[in-house]
C-alpha positions in Angstrom: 17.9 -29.9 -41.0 21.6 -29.1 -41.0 24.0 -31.1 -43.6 20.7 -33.3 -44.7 19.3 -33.5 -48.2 17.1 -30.5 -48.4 13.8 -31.7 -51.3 11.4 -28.7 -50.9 12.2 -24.8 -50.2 10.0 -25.6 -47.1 12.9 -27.5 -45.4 15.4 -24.8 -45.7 16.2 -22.9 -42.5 16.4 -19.8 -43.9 12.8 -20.2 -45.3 11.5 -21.6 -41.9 13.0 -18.8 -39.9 11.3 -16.4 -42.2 7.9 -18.1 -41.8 8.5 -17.5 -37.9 9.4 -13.9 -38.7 6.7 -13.2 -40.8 4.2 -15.1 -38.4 5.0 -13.2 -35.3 4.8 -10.0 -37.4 1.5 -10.6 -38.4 0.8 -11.6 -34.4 2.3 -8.2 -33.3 0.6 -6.1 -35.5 -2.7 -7.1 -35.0 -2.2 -4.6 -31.9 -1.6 -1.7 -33.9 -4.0 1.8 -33.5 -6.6 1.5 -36.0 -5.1 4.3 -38.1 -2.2 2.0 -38.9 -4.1 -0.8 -40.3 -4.0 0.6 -44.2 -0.3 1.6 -43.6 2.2 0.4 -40.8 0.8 -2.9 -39.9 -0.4 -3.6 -44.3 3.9 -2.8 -45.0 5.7 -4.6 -42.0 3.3 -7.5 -42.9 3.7 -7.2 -46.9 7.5 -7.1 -46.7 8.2 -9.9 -43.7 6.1 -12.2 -45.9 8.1 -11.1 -49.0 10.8 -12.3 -47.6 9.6 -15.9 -47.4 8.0 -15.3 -51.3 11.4 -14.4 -52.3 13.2 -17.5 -50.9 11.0 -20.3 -52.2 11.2 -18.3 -55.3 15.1 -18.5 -55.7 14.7 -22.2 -54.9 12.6 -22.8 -57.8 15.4 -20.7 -60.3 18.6 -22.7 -58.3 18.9 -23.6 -62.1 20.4 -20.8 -63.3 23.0 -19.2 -60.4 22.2 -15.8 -61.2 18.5 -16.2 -61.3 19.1 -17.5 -57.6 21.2 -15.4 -56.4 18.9 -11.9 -57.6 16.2 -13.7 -55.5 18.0 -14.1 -52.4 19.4 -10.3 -52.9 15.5 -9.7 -53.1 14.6 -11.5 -49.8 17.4 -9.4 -48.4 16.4 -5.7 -49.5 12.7 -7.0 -48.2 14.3 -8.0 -44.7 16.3 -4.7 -44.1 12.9 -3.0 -45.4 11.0 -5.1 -42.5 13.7 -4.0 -40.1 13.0 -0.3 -41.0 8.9 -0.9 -40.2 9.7 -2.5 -37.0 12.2 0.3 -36.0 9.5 2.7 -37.2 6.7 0.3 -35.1 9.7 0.8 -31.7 9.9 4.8 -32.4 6.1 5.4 -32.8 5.8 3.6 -29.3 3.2 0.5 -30.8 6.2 -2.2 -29.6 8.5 -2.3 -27.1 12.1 -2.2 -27.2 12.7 -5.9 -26.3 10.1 -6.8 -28.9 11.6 -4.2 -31.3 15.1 -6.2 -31.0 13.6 -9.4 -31.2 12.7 -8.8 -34.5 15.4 -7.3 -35.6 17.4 -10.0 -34.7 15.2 -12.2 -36.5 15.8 -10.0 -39.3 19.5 -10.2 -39.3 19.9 -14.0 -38.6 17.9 -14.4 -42.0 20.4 -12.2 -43.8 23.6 -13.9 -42.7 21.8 -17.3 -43.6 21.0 -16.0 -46.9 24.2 -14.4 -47.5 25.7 -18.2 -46.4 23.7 -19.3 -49.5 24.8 -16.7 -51.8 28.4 -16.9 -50.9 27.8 -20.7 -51.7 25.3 -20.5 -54.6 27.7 -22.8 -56.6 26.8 -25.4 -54.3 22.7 -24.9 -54.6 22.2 -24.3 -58.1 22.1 -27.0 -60.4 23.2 -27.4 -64.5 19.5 -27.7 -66.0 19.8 -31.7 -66.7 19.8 -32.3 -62.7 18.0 -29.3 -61.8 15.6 -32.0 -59.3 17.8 -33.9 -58.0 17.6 -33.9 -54.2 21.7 -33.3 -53.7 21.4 -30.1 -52.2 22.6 -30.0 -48.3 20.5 -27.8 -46.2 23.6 -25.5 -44.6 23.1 -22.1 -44.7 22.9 -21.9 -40.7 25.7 -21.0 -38.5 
């Protein structure tokens, strides 16, 4: 999707990456205890999945630059806070340490793409007379 038109917050990397996030989350908490299902597993899921929320979101207000740019610093506070559940997940033995940095890899590779945006918001947001026009270029990655 690199240096192509992006139409839809669905195309963007970022989002996609925190789709995959957020999907293996869900995968690896199903194994939880029990006793976690109200707490661990309900807040690692809540805030992965916030993190996708809060990048659509932002796409939709790329009209107005600081709009966009308070959205993306949301999906980042929700990714550090989805590190912290997974760490906490590691230390209370219900994932390994391979899976543990998996994840937080996962975690950081969608905060330097959205920090890529935000360093670039000029570029995504749009005056309000062209606010859906596809000219937007889909390179937030590496």
């Amino acid at each position: 999707m690199r240096n192509q038109l992006v139409r839809h917050f669905r195309e963007l990397e970022v989002y996609q990456n925190a789709m995959k996030l957020s999907m293996d989350i869900f995968a690896i908490s199903k194994c939880f205890p029990a006793e976690e299902k109200y707490s661990l597993a309900d807040q690692v899921r809540r805030s992965s999945r916030s993190v996708c929320a809060n990048v659509a979101e932002a796409w939709r207000k790329r009209r107005y630059k600081a709009a966009f740019v308070a959205k993306l610093s949301d999906a980042e506070t929700e990714a550090t806070e989805t590190q912290v559940w997974c760490e906490i997940a590691y230390l209370c033995e219900y994932i390994d340490k391979k899976t543990f940095l998996e994840l937080d890899d996962a975690c950081d590779h969608v905060v330097s793409q959205r920090v890529r945006m935000v360093d670039s918001a000029d570029r995504w947001t749009s005056r309000a007379s062209d606010a859906e026009t596809p000219k937007h270029r889909n390179v937030e990655t590496r």
